[in-house]
C-alpha positions in Angstrom: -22.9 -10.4 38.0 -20.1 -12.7 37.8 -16.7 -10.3 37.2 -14.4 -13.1 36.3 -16.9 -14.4 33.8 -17.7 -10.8 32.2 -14.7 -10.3 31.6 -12.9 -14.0 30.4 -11.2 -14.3 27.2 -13.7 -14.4 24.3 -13.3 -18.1 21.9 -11.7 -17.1 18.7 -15.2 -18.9 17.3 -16.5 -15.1 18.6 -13.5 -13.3 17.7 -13.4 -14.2 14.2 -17.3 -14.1 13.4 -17.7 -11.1 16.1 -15.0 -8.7 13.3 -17.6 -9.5 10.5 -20.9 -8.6 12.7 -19.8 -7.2 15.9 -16.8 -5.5 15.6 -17.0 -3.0 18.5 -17.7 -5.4 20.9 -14.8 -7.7 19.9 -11.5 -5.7 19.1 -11.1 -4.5 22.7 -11.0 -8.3 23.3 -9.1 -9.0 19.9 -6.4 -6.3 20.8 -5.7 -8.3 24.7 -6.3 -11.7 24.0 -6.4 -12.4 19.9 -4.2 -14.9 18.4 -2.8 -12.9 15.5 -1.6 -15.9 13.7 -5.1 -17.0 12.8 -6.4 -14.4 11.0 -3.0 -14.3 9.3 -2.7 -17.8 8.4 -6.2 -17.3 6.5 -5.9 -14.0 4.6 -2.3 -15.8 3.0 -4.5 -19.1 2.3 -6.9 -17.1 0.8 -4.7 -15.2 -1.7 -2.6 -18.2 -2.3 -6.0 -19.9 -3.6 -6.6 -16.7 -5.7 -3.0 -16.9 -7.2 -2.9 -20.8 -7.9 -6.7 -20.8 -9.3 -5.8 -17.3 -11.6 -2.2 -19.3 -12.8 -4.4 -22.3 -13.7 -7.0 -19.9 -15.9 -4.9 -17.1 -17.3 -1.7 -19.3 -17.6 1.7 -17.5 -16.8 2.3 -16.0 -20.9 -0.8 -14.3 -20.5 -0.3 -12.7 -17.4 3.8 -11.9 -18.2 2.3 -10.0 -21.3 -0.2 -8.1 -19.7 2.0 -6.9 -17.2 4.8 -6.0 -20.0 1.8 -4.4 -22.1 1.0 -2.2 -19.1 5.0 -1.1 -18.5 5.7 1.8 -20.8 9.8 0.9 -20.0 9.4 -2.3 -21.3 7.1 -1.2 -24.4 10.2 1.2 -25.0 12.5 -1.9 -25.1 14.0 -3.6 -28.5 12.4 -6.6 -29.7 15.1 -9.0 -28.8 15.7 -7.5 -25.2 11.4 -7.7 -24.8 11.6 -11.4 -25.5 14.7 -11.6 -23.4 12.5 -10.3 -20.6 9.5 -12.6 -21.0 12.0 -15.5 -21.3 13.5 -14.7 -18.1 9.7 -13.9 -16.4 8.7 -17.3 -17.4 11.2 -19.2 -15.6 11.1 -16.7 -12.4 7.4 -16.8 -11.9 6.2 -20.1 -11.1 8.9 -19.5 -7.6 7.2 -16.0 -7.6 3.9 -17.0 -7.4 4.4 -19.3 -4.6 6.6 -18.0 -2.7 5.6 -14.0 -3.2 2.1 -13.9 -1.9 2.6 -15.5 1.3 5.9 -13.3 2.1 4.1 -10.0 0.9 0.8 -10.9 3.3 3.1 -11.4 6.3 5.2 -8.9 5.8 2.7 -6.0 4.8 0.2 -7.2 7.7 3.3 -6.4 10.2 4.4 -3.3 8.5 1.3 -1.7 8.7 0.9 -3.1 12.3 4.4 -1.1 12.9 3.5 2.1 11.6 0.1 2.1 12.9 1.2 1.3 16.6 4.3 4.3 16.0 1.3 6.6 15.0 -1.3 5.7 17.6 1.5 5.0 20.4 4.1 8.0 19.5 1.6 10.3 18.4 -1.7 9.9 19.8 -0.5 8.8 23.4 -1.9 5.4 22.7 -1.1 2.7 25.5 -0.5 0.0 23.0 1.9 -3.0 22.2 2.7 -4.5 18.7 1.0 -7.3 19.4 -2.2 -5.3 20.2 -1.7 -3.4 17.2 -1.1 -7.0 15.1 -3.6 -8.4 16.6 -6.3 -5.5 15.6 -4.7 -5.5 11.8 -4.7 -8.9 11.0 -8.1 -9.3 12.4 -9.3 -6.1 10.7 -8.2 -7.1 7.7 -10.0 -10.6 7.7 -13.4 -9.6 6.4 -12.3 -7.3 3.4 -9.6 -9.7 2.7 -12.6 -12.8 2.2 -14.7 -10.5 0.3 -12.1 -8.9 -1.6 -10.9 -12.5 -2.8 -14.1 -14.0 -3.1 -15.4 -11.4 -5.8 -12.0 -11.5 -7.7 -12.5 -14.9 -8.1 -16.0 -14.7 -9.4 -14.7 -12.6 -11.8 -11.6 -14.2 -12.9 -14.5 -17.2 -13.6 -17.1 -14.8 -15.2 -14.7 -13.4 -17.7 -12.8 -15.2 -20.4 -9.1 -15.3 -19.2 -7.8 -12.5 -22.2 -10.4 -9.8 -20.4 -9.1 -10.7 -16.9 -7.4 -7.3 -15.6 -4.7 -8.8 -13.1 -3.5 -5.8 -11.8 -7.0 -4.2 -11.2 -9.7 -6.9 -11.4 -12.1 -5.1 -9.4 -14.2 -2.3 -10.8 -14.0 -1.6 -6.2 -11.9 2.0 -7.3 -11.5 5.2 -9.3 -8.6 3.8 -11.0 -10.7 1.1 -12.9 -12.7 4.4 -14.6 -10.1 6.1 -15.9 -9.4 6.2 -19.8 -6.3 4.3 -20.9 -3.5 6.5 -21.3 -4.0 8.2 -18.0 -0.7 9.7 -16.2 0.6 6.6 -14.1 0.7 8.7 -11.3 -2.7 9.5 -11.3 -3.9 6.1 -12.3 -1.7 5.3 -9.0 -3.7 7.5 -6.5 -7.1 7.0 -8.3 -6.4 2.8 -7.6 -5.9 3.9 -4.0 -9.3 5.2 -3.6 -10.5 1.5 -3.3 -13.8 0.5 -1.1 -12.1 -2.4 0.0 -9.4 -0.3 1.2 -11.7 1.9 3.1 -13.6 -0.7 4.5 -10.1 -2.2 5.8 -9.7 1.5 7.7 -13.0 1.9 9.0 -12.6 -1.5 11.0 -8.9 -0.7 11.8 -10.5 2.5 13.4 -13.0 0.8 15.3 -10.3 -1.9 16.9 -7.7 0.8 17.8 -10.4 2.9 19.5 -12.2 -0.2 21.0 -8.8 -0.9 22.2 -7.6 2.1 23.8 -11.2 3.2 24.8 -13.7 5.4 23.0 -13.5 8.0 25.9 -9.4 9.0 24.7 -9.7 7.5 21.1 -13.2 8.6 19.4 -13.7 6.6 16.2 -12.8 10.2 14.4 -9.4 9.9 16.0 -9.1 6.7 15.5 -9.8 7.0 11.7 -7.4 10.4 11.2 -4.6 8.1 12.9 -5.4 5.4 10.3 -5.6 8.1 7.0 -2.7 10.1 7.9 0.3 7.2 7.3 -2.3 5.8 4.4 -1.9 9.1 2.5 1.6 9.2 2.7 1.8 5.4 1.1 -0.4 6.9 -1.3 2.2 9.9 -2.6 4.8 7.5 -2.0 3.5 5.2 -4.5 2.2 7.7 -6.6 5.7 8.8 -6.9 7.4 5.9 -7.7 4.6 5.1 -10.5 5.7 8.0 -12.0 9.1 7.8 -12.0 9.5 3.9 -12.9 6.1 3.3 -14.3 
């Protein structure tokens, strides 16, 4: 067998069908050679599609009011200081919805990057780089990304624009079960426990142990790696739901 030409660079052609099919015969390659960038540069086209085609359907009033109907603080407000609110959310969020959802996927892609590689690097004796770990999260998170905003669209389109949950249009998580009224801090943690969000784990766990080697990172490991910084966002969140929700 050929050495140099078992082990030469795969084409990002294989790299970015191999995550949807093949994953653990990719990310070892992904986490060396992947171009980072790529993936990247799709999952913010993606959402930005999502957020323009949702502005054009719901129209900004609708979604300013269901976000301000779901806001006990702002429920709490006088009438005149609610309408000042709105007013001022109407002229912010045409910049917001450009400029927000391509800042929030490159920044949260990099962020989780960071305090995966401190937990698998610091704490698990990984042998990794930030570009390994960026590589393996921005190309982990390419398949539940396309799915995830692929079936949100369906539904923004299925439903009449009134029905459309924007905060939680997927019926994907506990949260979208709950009975109204439900303590935000539950309703916070209940969201988390999302499919899409696990699905996103389980291939972060396969990259990261395809990376460093299933031999000193199992899949098991992998995943516990993976859950451990995830359920501290969690109570984080939770936290801040209930204090400011």
């Amino acid at each position: 067998m050929d050495t140099a030409a078992s082990t030469a660079p795969l084409s990002e052609g294989r790299r970015l069908s191999g995550v949807f099919f093949e994953p653990g015969n990719v990310f070892k390659d992904i986490a060396t050679n992947g171009k980072f960038w790529i993936p990247m540069l799709i999952i913010v086209l993606l959402t930005s599609t999502f957020v323009s085609l949702m502005v054009s359907r719901i129209g900004y009033d609708l979604m300013i009011q269901k976000a301000f109907e779901s806001s006990k603080r702002v429920q709490e407000m006088p009438a005149d200081q609610r309408q000042q609110a709105m007013d001022s959310q109407r002229k912010m969020m045409p910049i917001f919805v450009r400029i927000l959802p391509p800042v929030a996927n490159i920044l949260g892609l990099m962020i989780i990057a960071g305090a995966l590689l401190f937990t698998f690097k610091f704490l698990l004796d990984a042998d990794l780089s930030f570009k390994n770990a960026l590589n393996i999260t921005c190309y982990g998170s390419l398949p539940p990304a396309l799915v995830g905003v692929a079936a949100t669209i369906a539904v923004l389109y299925l439903k009449p624009p009134e029905d459309f949950d924007t905060q939680n249009p997927l019926a994907f998580n506990v949260g979208a079960f709950l009975p109204e009224g439900t303590a935000k801090w539950l309703h916070s943690i209940a969201s988390s426990l999302d499919l899409i969000t696990f699905w996103t784990m389980a291939l972060l766990a396969i990259g990261f142990s395809a990376a460093v080697g299933a031999k000193k990172l199992p899949f098991g490991r992998a995943l516990m790696g993976i859950l451990a910084p995830w359920a501290l966002w969690v109570i984080c969140k939770a936290g801040f739901a209930s204090l400011f929700g």
